[in-house]
N, C-alpha and C positions, 0 to 999 in steps of 0.2 A: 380388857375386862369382859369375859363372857358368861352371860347370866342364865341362869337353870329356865329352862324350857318346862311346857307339859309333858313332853319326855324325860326327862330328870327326875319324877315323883311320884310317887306311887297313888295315882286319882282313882282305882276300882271302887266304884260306887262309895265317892265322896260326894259329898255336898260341895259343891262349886259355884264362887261368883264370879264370873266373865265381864270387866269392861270393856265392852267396844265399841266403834265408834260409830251410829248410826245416823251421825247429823248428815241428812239425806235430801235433798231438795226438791220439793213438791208443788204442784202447781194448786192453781186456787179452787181445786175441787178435794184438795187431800190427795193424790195421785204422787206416787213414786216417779221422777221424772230421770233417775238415774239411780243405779241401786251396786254401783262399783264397792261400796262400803259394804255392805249386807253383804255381796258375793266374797269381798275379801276375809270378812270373818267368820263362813261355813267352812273353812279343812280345819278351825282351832275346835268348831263346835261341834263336826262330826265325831274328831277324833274322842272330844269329851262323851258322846253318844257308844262309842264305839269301849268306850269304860264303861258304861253301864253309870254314868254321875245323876244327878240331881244336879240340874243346868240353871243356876240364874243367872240372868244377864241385865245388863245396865246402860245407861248411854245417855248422853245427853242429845238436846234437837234443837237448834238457834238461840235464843238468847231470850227465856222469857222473865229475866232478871227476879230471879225467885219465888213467881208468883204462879199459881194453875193459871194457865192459857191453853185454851183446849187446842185455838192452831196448830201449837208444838207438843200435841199428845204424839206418843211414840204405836199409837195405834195402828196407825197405815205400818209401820214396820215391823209388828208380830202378823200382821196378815201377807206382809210378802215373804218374810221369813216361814213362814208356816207353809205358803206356797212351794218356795224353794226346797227346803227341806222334806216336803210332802207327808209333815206331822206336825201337829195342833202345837204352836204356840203360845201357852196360857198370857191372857194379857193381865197384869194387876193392876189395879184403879188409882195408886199412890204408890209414892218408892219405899216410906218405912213407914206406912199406916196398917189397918187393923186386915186391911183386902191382902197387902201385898204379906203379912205376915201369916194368913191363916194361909193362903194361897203356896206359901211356901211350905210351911208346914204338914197340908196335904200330898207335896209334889214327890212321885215317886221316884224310883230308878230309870232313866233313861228318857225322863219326862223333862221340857222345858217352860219357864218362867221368863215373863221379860215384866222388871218394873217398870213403872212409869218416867217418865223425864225427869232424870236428877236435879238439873237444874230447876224445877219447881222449887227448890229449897236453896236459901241464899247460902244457907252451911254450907255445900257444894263448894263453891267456888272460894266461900271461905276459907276452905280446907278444916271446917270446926272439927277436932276431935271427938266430942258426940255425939255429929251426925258421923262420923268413919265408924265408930265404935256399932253404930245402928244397922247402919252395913253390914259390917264385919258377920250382924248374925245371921244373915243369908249363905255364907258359907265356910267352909272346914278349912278349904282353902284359896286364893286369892289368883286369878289368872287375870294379867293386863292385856288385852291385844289390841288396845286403840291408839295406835302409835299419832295418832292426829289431833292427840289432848297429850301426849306423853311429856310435850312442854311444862304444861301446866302443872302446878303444887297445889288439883282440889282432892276433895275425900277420897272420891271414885277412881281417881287415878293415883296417886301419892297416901294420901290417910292410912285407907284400909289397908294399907301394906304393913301398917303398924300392929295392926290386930291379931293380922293371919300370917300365913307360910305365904310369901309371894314370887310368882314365876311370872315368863311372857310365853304368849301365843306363838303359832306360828307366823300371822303375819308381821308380829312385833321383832321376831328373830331374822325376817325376811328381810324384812328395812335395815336392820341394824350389821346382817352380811352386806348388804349390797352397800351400802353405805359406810360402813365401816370398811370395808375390804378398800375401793376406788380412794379413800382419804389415808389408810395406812399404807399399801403396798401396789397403786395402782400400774397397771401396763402401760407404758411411756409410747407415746407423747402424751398426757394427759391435760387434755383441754379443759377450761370448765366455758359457759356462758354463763352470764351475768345481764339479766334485765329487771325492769321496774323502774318507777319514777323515782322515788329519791337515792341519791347517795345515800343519805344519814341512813335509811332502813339497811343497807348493807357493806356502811362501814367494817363492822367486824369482819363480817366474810369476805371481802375484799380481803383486808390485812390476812386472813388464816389462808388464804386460797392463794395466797402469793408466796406463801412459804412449801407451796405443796405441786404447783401445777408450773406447766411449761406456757403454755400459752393462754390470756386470758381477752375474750372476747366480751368487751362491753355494749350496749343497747339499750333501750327505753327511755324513758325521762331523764334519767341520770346520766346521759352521755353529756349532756348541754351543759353540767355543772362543769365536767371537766374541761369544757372549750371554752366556755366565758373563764375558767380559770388560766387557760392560755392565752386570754387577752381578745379571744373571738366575738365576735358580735353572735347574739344568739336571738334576737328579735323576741316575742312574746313566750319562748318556751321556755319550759317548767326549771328554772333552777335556782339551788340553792347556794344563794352567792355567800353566805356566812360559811360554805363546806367549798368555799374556792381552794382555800390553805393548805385543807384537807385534802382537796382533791390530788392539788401538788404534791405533796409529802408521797402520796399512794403509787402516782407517776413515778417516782423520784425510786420510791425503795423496788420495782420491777425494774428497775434498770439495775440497780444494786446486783438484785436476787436472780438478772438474766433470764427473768420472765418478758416472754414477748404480750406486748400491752395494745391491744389493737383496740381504736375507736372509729366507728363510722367514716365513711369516707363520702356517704351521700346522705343527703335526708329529704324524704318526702313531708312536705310544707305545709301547711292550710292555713288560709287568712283568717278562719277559727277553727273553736271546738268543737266540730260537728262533723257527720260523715259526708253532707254535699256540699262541704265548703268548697270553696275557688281552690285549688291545689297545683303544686308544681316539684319537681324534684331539682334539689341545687346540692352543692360544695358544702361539705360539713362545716367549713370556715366562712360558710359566706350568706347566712341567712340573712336577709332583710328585716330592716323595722318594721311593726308591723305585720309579721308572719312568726307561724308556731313551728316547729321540728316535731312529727308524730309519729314519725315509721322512719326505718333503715330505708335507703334506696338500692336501686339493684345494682350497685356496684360495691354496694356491701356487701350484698347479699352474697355477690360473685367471691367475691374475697375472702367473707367468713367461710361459705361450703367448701371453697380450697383449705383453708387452716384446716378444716373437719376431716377432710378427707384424707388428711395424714396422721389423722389421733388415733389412739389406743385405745384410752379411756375419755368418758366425755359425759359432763358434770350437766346439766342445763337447769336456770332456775330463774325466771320471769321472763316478762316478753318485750321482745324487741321492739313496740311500740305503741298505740290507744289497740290493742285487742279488741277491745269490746265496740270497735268504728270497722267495719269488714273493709272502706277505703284504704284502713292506716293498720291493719292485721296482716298486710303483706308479706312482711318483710317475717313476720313472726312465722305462718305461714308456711313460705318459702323455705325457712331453716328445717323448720318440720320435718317439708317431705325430703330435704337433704339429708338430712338423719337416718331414714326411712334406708338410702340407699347404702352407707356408711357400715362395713362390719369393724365393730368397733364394742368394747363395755359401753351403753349407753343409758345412764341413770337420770331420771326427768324427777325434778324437784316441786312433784307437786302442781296444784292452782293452775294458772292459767299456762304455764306448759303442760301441763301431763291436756287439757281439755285443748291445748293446739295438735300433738300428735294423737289425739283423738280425732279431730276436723278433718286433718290431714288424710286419715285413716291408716297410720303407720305404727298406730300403740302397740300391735304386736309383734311388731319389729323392735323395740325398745327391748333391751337386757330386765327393767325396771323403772316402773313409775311410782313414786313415791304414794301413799296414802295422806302425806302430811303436807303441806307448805312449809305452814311456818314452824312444824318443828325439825323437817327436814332442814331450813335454813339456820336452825340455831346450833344443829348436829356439823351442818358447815362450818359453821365457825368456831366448833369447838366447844361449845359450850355444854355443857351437864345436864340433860334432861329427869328433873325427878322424878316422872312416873318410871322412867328405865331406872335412875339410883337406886329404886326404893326395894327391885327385884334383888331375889337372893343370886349368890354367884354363885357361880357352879366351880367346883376345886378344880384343879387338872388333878 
């Protein structure tokens, strides 16, 4: 299914509304502290400049559960955007109040508009047809390029698609090759990794990801379910003994499916949850009462970069152990800079991969790092993203 681009339509000095996705993380002064978003969605807003459009654009910023909260004003991001671009980003003072409409209705050829946080208004997230409809009258026609809401069924991403003529962006077209291309037709061996604490969060993509890849490399919290489901002692770490069943069943059909199913062979331990706990590195079968499992150990790590280093193609999507513990981000880490040296398709699923081959300092070595998590996770397993459904398709 491939869906019409801003290349596909004819935008010369159209009115345009652009969602994208500006939830940007700022420290306690209002300061940009990463601006990877804002960069990824200037080639969609140049080329709309390079039409000669009337540019409004939209976005939402944390979670101010429908209410003005000046924290999450989209402020600081018309001044770095305006930066970047090196032309005035009008700011409006609401998303469909009396500033953002006169403001639009001034806005010329070639001029850009950013509304306020959509999520100021609980419609948003509603998906109310009211507020889409309110939208809708910012512009002629509908550009999506926030592939890191494209999960989600609210106005701003899904709704206004009802109103207007709707296409994606280029970063939304970028995600959807790289991502689409590795899950339909990838170069063999096709490896994925698989980290994060629960199973249950990546059941599905588990099951879709064994019908697709050759070797599957598990890590994070979720490895411990599947060894106390083999009967293993796992001491105090994280698992979920109601998904033991499950975990077997998942074993059970890569064997079937002649997926090679690799788990930990060592784990780095802590008597707790913290980074200067007492620590040791033991037997993935042999953790003591008493101690946690929070990182791969290095005969993992030695194991997994061999598997790596014979792949093609190579999926990654959470991390190998407590990341956010620099003791227990080892192993996570390690994978990293292995990657770094791997020529290989190499697509990083977001979150705290795409910010490990950051650390690492290997992001540019990556084929692609996803803009999303979790809608890149749900694109893993298959599942139907509405803000993408809702674009129009391009014929062949």
């Amino acid at each position: 299914m491939v869906k019409k681009t801003v290349r596909d339509i004819d935008l010369k000095e159209k009115k345009v509304l652009v969602r994208c996705d500006f939830n940007v993380p700022m420290d306690e002064n209002k300061n940009i502290t990463d601006n990877t978003r804002i960069v990824a969605a200037l080639p969609t807003i140049k080329y709309l400049l390079e039409q000669n459009c009337k540019i409004v654009l939209c976005s939402h910023l944390g979670r101010p559960k429908g209410e003005f909260k000046k924290e999450f004003s989209l402020e600081p991001v018309a001044k770095e955007l305006s930066r970047l671009l090196e032309k005035e980003v009008i700011m409006a003072k609401d998303v469909i109040g009396e500033d953002a409409k006169q403001k639009a209705k001034n806005l010329k050829n070639g001029e850009i508009m950013l509304l306020e946080n959509v999520r100021f208004h609980r419609e948003e997230t509603d998906n109310d047809p009211e507020f889409s409809k309110q939208l809708a009258q910012f512009g002629e026609i509908f550009v999506n390029d926030a592939f890191g809401t494209a999960h989600r069924a609210h106005s701003s991403t899904e709704g206004v698609a009802h109103f207007l003529p709707a296409v994606s962006g280029f970063l939304i077209e970028k995600e959807l090759k790289f991502l689409g291309e590795s899950l339909e037709n990838p170069a063999r061996p096709f490896v994925a990794i698989l980290g994060g604490s629960k199973v249950s969060d990546k059941i599905g993509v588990i099951d879709s990801l064994l019908e697709k890849v050759d070797t599957l490399l598990i890590g994070g919290g979720m490895a411990y379910t599947f060894f106390k489901a083999q009967g293993y002692n796992v001491g105090n770490s994280l698992c979920e003994e109601d998904k033991c069943e499950l975990a077997l069943d998942l074993m059970k059909k890569a064997k079937e499916k002649n997926v090679k199913f690799l788990l930990p062979v060592d784990n780095r331990i802590g008597k707790e949850f913290s980074n200067d706990t007492e620590m040791k590195t033991v037997k993935s079968t042999e953790i003591p009462d008493g101690w946690e499992g929070l990182d791969i150990g290095e005969e993992t790590i030695k194991l997994y970069s061999e598997e790596l280093k014979k792949a093609k193609t190579i999926v990654w999507n959470g991390p190998l152990g407590v990341f956010e513990l620099d003791n227990f981000a080892i192993g996570t880490n390690e994978i990293a800079k292995a990657l770094g040296n791997i020529d290989a398709i190499k697509i990083i699923g977001g979150g705290d991969s795409a910010a490990a081959v950051e650390k690492a300092g290997v992001a540019e070595k990556m084929t692609h790092i996803s803009t999303g998590g979790g809608a890149s996770l749900e694109f893993l397993e298959g599942k139907k993203l509405p803000g993408i459904e809702a674009l129009e398709e391009l014929k062949k």
